[in-house]
C-alpha positions in Angstrom: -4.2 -11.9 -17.3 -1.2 -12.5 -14.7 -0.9 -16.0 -13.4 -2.5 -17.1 -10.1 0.2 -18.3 -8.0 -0.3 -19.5 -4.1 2.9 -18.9 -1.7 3.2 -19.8 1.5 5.2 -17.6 4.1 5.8 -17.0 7.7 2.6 -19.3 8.8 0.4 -17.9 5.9 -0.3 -18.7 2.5 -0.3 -15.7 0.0 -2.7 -15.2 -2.9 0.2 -13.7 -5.7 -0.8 -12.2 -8.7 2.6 -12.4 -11.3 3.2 -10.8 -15.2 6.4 -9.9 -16.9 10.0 -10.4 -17.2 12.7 -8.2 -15.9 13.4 -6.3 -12.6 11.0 -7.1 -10.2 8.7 -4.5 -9.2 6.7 -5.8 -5.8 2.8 -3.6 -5.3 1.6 -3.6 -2.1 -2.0 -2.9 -1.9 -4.6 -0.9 0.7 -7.4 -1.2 2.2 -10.6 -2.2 0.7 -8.2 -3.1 -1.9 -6.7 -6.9 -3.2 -4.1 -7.1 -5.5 -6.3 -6.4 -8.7 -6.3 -2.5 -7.2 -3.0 -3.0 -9.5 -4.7 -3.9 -12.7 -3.8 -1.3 -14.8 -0.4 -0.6 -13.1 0.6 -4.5 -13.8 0.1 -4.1 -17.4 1.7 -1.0 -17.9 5.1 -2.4 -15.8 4.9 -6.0 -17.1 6.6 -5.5 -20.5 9.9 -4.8 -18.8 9.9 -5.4 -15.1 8.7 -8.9 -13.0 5.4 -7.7 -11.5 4.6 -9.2 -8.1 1.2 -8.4 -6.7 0.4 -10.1 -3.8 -2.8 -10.0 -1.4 -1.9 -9.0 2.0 -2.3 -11.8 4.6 -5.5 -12.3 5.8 -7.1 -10.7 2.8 -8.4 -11.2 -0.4 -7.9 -15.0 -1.5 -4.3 -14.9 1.0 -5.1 -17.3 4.0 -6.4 -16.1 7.0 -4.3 -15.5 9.7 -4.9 -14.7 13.4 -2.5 -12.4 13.9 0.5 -10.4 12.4 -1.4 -7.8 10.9 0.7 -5.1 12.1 3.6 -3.7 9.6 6.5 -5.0 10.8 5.0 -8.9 10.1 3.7 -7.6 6.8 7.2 -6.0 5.7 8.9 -9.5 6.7 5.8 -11.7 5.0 6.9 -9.4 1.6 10.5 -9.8 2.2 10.0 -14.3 2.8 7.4 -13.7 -0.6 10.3 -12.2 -2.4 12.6 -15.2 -1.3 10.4 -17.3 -2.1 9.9 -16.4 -5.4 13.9 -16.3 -6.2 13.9 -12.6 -6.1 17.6 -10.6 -4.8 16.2 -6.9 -5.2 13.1 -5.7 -6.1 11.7 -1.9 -6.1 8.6 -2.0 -4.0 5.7 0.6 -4.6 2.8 0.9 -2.3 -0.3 2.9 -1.5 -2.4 2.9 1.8 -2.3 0.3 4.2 0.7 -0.9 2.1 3.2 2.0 2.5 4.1 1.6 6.6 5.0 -2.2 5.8 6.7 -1.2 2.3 8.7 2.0 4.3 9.8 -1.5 7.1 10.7 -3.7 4.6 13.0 -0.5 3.0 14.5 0.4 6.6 15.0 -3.5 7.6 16.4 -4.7 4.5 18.0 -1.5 2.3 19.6 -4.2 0.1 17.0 -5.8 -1.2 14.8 -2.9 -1.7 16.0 -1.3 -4.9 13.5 1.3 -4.9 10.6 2.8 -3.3 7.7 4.4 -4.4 5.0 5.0 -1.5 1.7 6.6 -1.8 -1.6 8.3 -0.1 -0.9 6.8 3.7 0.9 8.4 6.7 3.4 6.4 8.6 2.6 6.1 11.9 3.0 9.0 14.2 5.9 10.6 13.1 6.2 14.4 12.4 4.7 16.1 9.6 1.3 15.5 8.9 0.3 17.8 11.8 -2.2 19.8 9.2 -3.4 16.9 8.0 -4.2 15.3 11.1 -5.5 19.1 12.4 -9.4 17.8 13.0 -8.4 14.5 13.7 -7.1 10.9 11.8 -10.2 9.7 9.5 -13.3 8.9 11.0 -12.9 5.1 9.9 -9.8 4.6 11.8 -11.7 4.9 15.2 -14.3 2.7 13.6 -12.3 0.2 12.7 -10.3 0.0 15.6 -12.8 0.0 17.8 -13.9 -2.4 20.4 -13.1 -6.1 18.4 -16.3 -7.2 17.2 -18.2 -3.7 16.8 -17.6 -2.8 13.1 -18.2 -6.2 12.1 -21.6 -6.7 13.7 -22.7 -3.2 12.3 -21.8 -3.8 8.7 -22.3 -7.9 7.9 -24.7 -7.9 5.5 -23.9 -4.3 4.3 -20.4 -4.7 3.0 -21.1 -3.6 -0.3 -22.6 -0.8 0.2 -19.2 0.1 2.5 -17.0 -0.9 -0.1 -18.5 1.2 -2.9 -18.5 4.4 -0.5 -14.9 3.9 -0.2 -14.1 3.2 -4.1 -16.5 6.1 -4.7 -14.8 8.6 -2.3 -11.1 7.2 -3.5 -11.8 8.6 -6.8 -13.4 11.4 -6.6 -17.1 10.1 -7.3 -15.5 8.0 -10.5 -15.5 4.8 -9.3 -14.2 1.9 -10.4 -14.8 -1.1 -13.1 -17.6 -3.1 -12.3 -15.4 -5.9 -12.5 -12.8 -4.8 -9.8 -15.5 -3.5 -7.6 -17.1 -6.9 -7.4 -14.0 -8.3 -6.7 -13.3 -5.5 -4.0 -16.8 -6.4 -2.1 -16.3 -10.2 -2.4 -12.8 -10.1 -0.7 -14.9 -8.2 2.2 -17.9 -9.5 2.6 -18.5 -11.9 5.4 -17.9 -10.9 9.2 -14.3 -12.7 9.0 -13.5 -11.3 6.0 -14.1 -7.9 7.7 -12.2 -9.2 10.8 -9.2 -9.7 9.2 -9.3 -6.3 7.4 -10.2 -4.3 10.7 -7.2 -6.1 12.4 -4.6 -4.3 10.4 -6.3 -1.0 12.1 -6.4 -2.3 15.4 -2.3 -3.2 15.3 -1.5 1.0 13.8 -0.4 1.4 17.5 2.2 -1.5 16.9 2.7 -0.3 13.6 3.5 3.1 14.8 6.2 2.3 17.2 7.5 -0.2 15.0 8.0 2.9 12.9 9.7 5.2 14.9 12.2 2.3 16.7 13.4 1.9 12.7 13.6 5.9 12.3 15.6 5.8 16.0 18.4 3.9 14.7 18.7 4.3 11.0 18.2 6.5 7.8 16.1 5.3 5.1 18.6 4.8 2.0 16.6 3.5 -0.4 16.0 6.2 -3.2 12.0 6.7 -2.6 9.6 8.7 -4.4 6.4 10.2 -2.1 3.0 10.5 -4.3 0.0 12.4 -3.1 -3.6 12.9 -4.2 -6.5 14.0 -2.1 -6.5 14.0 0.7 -3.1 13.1 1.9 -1.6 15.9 -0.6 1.9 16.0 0.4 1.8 15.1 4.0 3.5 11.7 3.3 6.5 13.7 1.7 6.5 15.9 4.9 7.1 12.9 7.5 9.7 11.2 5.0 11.5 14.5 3.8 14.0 14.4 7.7 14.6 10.5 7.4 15.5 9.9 4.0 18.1 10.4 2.1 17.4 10.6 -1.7 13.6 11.7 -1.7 11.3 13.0 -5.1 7.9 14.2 -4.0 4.8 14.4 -6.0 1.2 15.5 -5.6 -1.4 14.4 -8.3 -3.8 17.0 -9.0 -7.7 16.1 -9.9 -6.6 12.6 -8.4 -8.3 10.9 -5.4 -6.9 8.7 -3.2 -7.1 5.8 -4.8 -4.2 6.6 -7.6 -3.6 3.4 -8.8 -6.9 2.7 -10.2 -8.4 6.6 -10.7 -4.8 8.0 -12.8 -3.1 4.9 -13.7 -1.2 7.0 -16.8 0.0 9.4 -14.1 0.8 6.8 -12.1 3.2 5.3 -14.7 4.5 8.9 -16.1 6.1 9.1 -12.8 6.4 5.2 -12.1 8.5 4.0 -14.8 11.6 6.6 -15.3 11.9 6.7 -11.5 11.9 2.3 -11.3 14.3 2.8 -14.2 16.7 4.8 -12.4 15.7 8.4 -14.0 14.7 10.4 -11.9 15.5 13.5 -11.4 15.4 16.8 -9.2 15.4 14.1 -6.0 15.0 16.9 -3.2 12.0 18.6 -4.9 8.3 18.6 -4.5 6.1 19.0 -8.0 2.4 18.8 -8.5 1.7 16.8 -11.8 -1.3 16.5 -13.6 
């Protein structure tokens, strides 16, 4: 089991999950997620890399906060964590509501970003996932964001049921452990619980700008690797492919969105030579199984 550790940074204190010994490796999780959407990915990684898993501010066991959910204070909350912690260079791998503030952290501080490995989210507005987007962002987005207050009266008292449509849909009709589901719907239940959550949704307009000031003025450097599943497929790799410099794409096949918990081994197939410094064919695009 990793050890429990509590951090405080930039006004809030982080719930960090922590296993291994080597080059750190810092996992940024989504949304309903907490850090344990890692499990598997922790103890493949931990027997040679530092594994830092922390849950986001304002969810999971991480303090509440009342504001600074949009990516920008998230990247800078990852890079005080990784201070914090005694940490000079990490690679950084992300999925969902993780990626924008792991792409920030990679644009705003290219040194201390080894790698990056991103995952099943678009960043912001910019070009690329025009086909994706073609009927319109997900219908939970709107939800979410929606008047403050509106998503939260409609589902207290029905947060499970939420949760498991999302772990059910994220894998394909898999689901998840029992045990990481009931941690999933504990970290959400309760109207602030959901609050919090929603408020990272309601700050994507932030988000997005913050996004395309940091494409204005600078190339993203850090050599990044862009995983798909459905249904972002490769629309991820499409928005990054014009800003970045050293870019491998990949789209899981038979893999939902939710990679980290529904292909794990796939996951680390393409995880662990690329963390290491092996990768190869940087400017192509392959489907893996």
């Amino acid at each position: 089991m990793p050890e429990l550790r509590r951090v405080a940074v930039n006004g809030v204190e982080l719930n960090v999950a922590l296993a291994g010994t080597g080059p750190a490796v810092l996992l940024l999780h989504g949304f309903p997620h907490t850090w344990q959407v890692w499990t598997d990915v922790m103890a493949g990684l931990s027997g040679r890399h530092r594994v830092i898993a922390p849950d986001l501010r304002g969810f999971g066991a991480s303090g509440p906060a009342a504001s600074g959910y949009d990516a920008g204070t998230l990247a800078e909350d990852a890079a005080a964590l990784l201070a914090a912690l005694g940490v000079s260079s990490a690679a950084v791998v992300a999925v969902d509501a993780g990626t924008p503030p792991a792409f920030l952290l990679a644009m705003r501080h290219p040194g201390l970003v080894r790698r990056l490995v991103v995952m099943e989210s678009l960043l912001g507005r910019l070009p690329g996932a025009e086909d994706f987007l073609s009927a319109g962002p997900p219908w939970w987005f709107g939800f979410h964001a929606a008047a403050p207050g509106l998503a939260e009266t409609v589902l207290e008292g029905n947060e499970a049921a939420y949760v498991d449509w999302f772990l059910r849909a994220g894998t394909l009709g898999d689901g998840v452990r029992p045990d990481i589901r009931d941690a999933f719907v504990r970290a959400y239940t309760g109207r602030q619980a959901l609050s919090r959550a929603f408020s990272y949704y309601r700050a994507l307009p932030e988000s997005a700008a913050q996004i395309e000031r940091a494409v204005g003025t600078a190339r993203l450097t850090v050599p990044t690797m862009a995983l798909g599943a459905r249904p972002v497929d490769s629309a991820l790799e499409r928005q990054l492919r014009p800003v970045t410099d050293e870019l491998t794409g990949h789209v899981l096949d038979d893999c939902g969105h939710i990679i980290p918990l529904h292909r794990p081994a796939a996951l680390l197939a393409l995880a662990r030579p690329f963390l290491a410094g092996h990768d190869t064919g940087a400017a192509d695009q392959r489907r893996a199984g």
